[in-house]
N, C-alpha and C positions, 0 to 999 in steps of 0.2 A: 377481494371478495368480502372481508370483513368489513370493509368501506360500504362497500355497495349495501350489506344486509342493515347495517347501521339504517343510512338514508332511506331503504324502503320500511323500516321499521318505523322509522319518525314520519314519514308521508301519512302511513296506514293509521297512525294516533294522531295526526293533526287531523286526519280525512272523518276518527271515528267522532273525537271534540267535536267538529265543526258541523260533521251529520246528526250527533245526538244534540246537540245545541240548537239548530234549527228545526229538528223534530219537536223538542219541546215549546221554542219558543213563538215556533210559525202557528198562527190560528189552526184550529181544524175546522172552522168556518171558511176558511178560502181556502184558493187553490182552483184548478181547472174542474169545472161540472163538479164542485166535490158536494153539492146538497145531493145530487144524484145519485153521485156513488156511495155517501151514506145512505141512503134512501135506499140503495140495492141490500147492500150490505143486511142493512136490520130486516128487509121485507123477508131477504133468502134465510137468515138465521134463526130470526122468529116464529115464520110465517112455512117456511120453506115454501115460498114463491118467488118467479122470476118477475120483475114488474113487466105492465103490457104499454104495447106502442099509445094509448088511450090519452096519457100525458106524457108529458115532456118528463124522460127518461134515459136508460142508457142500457133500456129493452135488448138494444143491437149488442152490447157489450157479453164475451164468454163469463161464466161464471166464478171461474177459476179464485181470481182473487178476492172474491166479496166472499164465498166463503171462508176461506180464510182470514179476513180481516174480520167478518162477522162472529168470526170465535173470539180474536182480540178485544171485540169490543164489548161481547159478553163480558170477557173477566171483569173489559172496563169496566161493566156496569158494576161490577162489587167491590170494584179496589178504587177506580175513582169515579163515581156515579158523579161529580159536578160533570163532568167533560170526558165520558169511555170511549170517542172517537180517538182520541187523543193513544188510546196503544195501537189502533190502525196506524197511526204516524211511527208510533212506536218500531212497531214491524217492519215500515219499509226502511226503517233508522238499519235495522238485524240485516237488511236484504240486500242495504246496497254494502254495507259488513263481509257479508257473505261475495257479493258478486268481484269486490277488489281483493280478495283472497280467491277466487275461481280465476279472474284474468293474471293475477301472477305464477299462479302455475302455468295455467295459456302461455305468457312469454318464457317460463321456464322451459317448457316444452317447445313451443318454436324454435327458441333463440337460446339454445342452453349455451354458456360459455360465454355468454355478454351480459356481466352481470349491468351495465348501466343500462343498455338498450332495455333491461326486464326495468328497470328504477324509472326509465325516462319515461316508459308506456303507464305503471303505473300512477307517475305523477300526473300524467296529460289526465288519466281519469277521474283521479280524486278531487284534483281542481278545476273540472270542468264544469262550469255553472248550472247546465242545465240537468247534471246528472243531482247536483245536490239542491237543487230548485225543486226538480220534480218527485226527488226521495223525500223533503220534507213533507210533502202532502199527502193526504187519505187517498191513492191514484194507484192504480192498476200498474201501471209502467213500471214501475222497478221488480214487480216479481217477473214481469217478462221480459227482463233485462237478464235476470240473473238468470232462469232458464234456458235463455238460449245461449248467453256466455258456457255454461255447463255443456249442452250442447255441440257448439265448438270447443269444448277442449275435448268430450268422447269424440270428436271426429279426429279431431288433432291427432288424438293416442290410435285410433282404429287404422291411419295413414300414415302416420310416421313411424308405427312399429309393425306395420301389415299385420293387428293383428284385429281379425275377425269372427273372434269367438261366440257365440250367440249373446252371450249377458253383456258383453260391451254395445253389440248392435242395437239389441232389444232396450239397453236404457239410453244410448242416444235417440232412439225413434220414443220412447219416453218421454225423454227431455223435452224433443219437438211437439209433442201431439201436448204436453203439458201448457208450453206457451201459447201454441192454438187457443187453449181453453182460460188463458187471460186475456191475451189482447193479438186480435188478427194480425196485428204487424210484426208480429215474429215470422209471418209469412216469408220473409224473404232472406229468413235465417235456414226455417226448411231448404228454399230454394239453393241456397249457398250449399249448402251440407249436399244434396242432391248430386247439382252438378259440381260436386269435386270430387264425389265417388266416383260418376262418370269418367271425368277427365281424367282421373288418377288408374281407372281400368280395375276399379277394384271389383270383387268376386261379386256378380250377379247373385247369387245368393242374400250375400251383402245388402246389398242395394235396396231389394225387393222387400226385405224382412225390414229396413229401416222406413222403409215407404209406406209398409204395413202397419206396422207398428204404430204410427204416428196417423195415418188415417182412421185406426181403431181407436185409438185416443181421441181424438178432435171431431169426427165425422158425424157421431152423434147429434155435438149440436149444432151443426152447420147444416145440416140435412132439418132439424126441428124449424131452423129461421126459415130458412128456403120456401118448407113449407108453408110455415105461418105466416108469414108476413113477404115470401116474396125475394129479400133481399136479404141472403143471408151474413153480410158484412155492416150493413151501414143503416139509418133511419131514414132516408130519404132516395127514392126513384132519382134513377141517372136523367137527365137533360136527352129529350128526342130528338138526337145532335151529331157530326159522325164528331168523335174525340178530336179531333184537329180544329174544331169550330167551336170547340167551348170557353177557349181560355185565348185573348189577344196575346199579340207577340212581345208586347212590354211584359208578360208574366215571365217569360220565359230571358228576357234576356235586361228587364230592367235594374239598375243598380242600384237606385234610389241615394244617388249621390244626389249634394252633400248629406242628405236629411239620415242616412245611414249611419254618421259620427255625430250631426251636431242634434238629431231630434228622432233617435232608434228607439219611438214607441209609435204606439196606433194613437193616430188615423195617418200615418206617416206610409208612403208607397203600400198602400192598400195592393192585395192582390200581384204583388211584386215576390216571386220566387227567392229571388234570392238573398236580395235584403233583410226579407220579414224573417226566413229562416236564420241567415246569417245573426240576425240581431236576439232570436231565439237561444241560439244556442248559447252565445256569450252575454248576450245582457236580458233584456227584459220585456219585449214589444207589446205582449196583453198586461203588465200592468198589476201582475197578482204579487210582486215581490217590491222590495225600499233595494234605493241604491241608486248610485251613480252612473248610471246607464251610456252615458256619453263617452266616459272613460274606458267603460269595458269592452266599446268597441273598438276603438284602438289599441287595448291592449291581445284583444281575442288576433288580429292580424298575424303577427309572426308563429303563434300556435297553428293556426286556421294551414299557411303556407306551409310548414313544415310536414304537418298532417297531411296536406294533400301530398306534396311530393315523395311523403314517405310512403303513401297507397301504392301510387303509383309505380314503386320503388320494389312495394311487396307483389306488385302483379308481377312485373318483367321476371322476377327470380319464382315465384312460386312454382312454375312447370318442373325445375328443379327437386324442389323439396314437395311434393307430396302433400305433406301436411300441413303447411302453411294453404293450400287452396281455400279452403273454407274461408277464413279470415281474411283473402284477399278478394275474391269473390263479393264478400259483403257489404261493404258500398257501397258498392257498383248497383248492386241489388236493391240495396234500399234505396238510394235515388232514385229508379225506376221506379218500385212499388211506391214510393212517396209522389212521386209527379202522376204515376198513372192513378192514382187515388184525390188527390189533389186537384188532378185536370177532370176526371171524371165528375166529381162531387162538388163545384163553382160556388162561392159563397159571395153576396154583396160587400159583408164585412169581413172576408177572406179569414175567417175563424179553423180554416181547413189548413193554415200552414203552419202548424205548430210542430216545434221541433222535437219535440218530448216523441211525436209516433215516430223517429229515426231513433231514438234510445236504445235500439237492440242493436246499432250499426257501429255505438259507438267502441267495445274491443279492437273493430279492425280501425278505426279512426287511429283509437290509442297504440296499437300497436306500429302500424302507418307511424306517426309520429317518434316513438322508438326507436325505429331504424334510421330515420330522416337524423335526430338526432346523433346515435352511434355512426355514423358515415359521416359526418362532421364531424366528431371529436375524432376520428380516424386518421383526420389528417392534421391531428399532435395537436400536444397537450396544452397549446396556448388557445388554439381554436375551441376543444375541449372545456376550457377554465374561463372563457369568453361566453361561453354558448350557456354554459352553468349559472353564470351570475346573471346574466340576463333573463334565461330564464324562472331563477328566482326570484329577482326584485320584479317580475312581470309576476308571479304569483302572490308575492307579498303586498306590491300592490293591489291586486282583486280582493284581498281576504275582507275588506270595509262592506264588498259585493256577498261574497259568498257567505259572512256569517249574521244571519240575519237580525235584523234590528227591528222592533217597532217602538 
C-alpha cells in the first residue's frame, strides 16, 4: 500500500510540473476558438453580455466557464496586464489539479483494496495527451471535465453505500446542471448518472430530485437559446436530411490506414471517425500543438487496447456492483452523443471531430484501463513487472509530446 501511495504521489507531481509547465508556456493566443472564447470571457466580465450569433462566436456556448475565467483574467489584468489571459490557463492548470484528485477517490471508491488498479487508472489520465493539450488552453473543457468526474463520484457514493440523503442527491443534480452550464457535452454524463439510478432500482424519490435539480440548474439557458436563435446547442441549422444520409459510410468505418501512423494530421482522412479522433486523442490532427505526432500514434495503441477491453470488462461486472454503473455506462454514452452530434452537424473540413468534446468520458476510459491493467498483473508478478515497464517506457517516451515546447 505504501508502494502504491508512493507511485500515485509521483504520477500526481509529474501530472502537476507537466500541466503548470504547459499552462505557462503554451501561447494563450492558440488553442481551439480560443480568440472566441477570450472574446466571451472579457464581453460577460466587463460588459456582462453574452456575445450574439451576428459574428463569428461561441454565442452557442453555456456561460459557465467564461465567467469564471473572466474573474481570472481580471486579476490578470492587475498582476499581469502584458498577457491576463494567461491565469485563464492558469485556472484550467488548478482544474485539471483538482479533477486527478476527484478521479482517485472515484477509483478509491470503485475499486477499494486494489491499490494499483487506483495507480494504473490514475496514470492513464495524467498522461493522456488530450487531457493536458486541452487543460493548457483558455477552453471550456476542463471545468466540464472536472464537474462531471465530481458528479460521478456523488453517484458512485449515493450507489455504493444506498445512501440517499437529500444533500448527497441535491449536489449530484448540482454537479450535473453545473456542467450543463459549461459545455453541453456533459450531456451524456447526466445521461449515465440517470440510467444507473434506473438500473440500480434506486428510490424514485432519488431519481426525480436529481433530474430536477439539474433541470433547474441548466434549463434556464437552454430554454433562452431555443428561444433566441432556434438551436439551443450548436450555431448552425442541422441538414434537411433524415441522419442516415448525412454522413457516407467511409466516416463511419474508415481507418485512414497507413496515413493514421505515418501522416496523423489534417488534411489527412478528412471526415474519417475514427482516425481523426483516434489521432486526436493521442497525437495532434488540427495542428495547435509541436511534437512528434507520428510516434504518438504508435505509442497511444497498447493504451487505446487496454482501455477498451478494460470498459468492456467494467460493463460485464457492473450489474454486480451498483456503483460502478455510472462509469461504465459512460462511453458508451459519449460515443453516441459524440456520433449523433458529429453525424448531425457535417462539416467540409470535418472541424466537428475533435476529441476534447469526449473529455468528460475520459474517468470511465481511465478507469476501463485500470481494471484491463489489474486482471493482467493478476496473473503474477512477472506479467505484473512486464506490463509496468512497458508501460512506463511508453510514458517516458511521450513526455518529448506532452511537455510543451515552442
Amino acid at each position: 500500500m505504501r508502494t502504491s501511495s508512493l507511485a500515485a504521489a509521483a504520477i500526481v507531481t509529474a501530472f502537476a510540473v507537466i500541466a503548470g509547465w504547459n499552462a505557462y508556456k503554451y501561447p494563450s493566443s492558440a488553442g481551439y476558438d480560443v480568440q472566441q472564447h477570450e472574446q466571451y470571457a472579457d464581453l460577460l466580465i466587463h460588459h456582462a453580455e453574452i456575445p450574439g450569433a451576428g459574428t463569428r462566436s461561441e454565442y452557442y456556448t453555456p456561460p459557465g466557464f467564461y465567467a469564471v475565467a473572466g474573474v481570472a483574467t481580471v486579476i490578470g489584468e492587475h498582476v499581469h496586464a502584458g498577457d491576463p489571459h494567461k491565469l485563464g490557463q492558469a485556472l484550467n492548470w488548478l482544474v485539471l489539479l483538482a479533477t486527478a484528485g476527484v478521479l482517485w477517490l472515484l477509483a478509491r471508491e470503485l475499486f477499494p483494496g486494489r491499490p494499483w488498479l487506483q495507480v494504473a487508472a490514475l496514470g492513464f489520465f495524467c498522461f493522456l495527451p488530450v487531457v493536458l493539450r486541452v487543460g493548457a488552453m483558455f477552453h471550456p473543457e476542463p471545468l466540464s471535465l472536472l464537474l462531471s468526474s465530481v458528479a460521478l463520484l456523488l453517484a458512485a457514493r449515493m450507489l455504493g453505500r444506498r445512501d440517499f440523503r437529500l444533500p448527497l442527491v441535491v449536489a449530484c443534480g448540482v454537479a450535473l446542471g453545473l456542467g450543463q452550464l459549461v459545455r453541453a457535452f456533459s450531456l451524456w454524463t447526466f445521461a449515465a448518472v440517470v440510467l444507473a439510478l434506473i438500473v440500480a432500482r434506486a428510490p424514485w424519490r432519488a431519481l426525480a430530485a436529481v433530474v430536477l435539480v439539474t433541470a433547474v440548474v441548466a434549463s434556464p439557458w437552454y430554454v433562452r437559446q431555443a428561444v433566441k436563435y432556434g438551436n439551443p446547442v450548436f450555431d448552425r441549422p442541422a441538414p434537411h436530411k433524415p441522419i442516415y444520409d448525412r454522413r457516407p459510410a467511409r466516416f463511419y468505418v474508415g481507418l485512414g490506414l497507413p496515413d493514421v501512423f505515418t501522416h496523423p494530421v489534417r488534411p489527412h482522412f478528412v471526415n474519417e471517425a475514427i482516425p481523426t479522433t483516434y489521432s486526436e486523442v493521442w497525437g495532434d490532427y488540427f495542428g495547435v500543438w509541436k511534437g512528434d505526432r507520428e510516434r504518438q500514434s504508435f505509442l497511444g495503441l497498447l493504451p487505446t487496447l487496454l482501455a477498451v477491453a478494460g470498459w468492456i470488462a467494467l460493463i460485464a461486472a457492473a450489474r454486480r456492483v451498483p456503483a460502478r454503473l455510472p462509469v461504465a455506462l459512460l462511453p458508451g454514452l459519449g460515443i453516441l452523443g459524440y456520433l449523433y452530434f458529429t453525424v448531425s452537424y457535417p462539416t467540409v473540413d470535418g472541424d466537428v471531430l475533435k476529441a476534447s468534446y469526449m473529455l468528460t468520458t475520459s474517468p470511465g476510459w481511465a478507469l476501463g484501463f485500470g481494471l484491463a491493467c489489474d486482471r493482467i498483473a493478476a496473473r503474477g508478478r512477472l506479467w505484473g513487472l512486464a506490463l509496468a515497464v512497458l508501460l512506463g517506457a511508453i510514458a517516458l517516451l511521450s513526455l518529448p509530446f506532452l511537455v510543451y515546447s515552442n
